[in-house]
Each structure stands twice: as structure tokens, then as C-alpha cells.
VOPAGU-2260 file (C-alpha; in pm, 1 decimal, decimal comma):
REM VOPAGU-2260
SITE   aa  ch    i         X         Y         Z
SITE  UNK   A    0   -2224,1    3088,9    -354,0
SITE  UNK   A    1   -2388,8    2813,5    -610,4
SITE  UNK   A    2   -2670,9    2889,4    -792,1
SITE  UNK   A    3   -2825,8    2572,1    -965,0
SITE  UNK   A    4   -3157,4    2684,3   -1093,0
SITE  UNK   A    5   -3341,7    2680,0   -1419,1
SITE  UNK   A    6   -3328,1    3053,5   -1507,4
SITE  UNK   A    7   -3570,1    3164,9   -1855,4
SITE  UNK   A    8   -3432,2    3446,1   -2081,6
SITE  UNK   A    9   -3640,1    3667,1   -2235,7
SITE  UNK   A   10   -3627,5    3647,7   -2614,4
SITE  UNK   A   11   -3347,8    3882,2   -2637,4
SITE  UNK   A   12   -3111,6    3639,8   -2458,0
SITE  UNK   A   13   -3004,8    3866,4   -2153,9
SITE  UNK   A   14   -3048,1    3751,2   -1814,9
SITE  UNK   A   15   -3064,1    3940,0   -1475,7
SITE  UNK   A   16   -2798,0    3817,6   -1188,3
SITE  UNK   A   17   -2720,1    3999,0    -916,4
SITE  UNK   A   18   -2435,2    3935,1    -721,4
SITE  UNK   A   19   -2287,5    4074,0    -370,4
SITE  UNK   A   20   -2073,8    4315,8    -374,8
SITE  UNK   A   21   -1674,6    4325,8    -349,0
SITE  UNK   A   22   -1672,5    3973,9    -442,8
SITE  UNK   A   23   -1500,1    3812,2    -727,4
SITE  UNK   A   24   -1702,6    3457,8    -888,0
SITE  UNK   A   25   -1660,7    3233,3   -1138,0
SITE  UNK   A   26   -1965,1    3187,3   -1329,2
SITE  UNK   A   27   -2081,1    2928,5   -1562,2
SITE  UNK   A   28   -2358,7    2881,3   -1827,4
SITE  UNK   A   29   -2502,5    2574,1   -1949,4
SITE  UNK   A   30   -2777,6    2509,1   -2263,5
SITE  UNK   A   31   -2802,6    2266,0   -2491,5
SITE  UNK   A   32   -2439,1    2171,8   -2502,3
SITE  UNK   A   33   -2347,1    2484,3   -2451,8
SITE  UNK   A   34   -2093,9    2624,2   -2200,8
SITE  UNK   A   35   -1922,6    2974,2   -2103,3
SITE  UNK   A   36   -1735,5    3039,5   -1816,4
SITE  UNK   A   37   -1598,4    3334,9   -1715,9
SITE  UNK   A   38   -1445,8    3552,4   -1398,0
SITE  UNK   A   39   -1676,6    3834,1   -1261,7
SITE  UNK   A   40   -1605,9    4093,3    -973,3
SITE  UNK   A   41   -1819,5    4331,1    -835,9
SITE  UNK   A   42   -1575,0    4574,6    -685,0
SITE  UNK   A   43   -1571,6    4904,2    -735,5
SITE  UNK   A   44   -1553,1    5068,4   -1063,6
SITE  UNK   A   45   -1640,5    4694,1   -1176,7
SITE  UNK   A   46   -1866,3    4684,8   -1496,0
SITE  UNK   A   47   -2219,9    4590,5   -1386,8
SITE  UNK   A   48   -2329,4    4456,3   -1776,0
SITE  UNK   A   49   -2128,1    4162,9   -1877,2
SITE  UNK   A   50   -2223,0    4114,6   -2236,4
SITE  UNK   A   51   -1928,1    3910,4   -2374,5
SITE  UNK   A   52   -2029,7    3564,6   -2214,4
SITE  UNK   A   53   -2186,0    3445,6   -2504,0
SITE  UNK   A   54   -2273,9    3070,2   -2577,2
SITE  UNK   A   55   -2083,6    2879,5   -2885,2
């Protein structure tokens, strides 16, 4: 699954992805220079709020 889309935050800087369940992705986010990368699941007992991927 690729997603390769323009996606605005709101002010606050959180975005809203949903993802399939019992899956595990490697996701990637790009501004400005900017990238973060990290592994996601969405198996259960998985968190459902990632707020660590933060860009630096």
C-alpha cells in the first residue's frame, strides 16, 4: 500500500491515517527537508496514536 498524496495538517501538526488492520507498514514523512520513518502495526493491542514520529 503507497500513499503519495499531499496531505494538510491542521495547525496542531497531527494528521489522521488510517490503516488496515493486522498489517505491519513502514511509513514515511516528507516536508521541507524533512524526513521520519518509522515501523507501524495495527495488530491487536497495537497503539492506535503514534505521536513520536516527529520531523527534525
Amino acid at each position: 500500500m503507497a500513499v503519495d498524496e499531499t496531505i494538510q495538517s491542521p495547525p496542531n501538526g497531527f494528521i489522521d491515517l488510517w490503516l488496515p488492520r493486522d498489517k505491519t507498514y513502514h511509513v514515511t514523512i516528507e516536508h521541507d527537508g524533512k524526513t521520519v520513518e518509522s515501523e507501524i502495526s495495527t495488530f491487536e493491542g497495537d497503539d492506535t496514536c503514534i505521536t513520536t514520529m516527529q520531523l527534525s
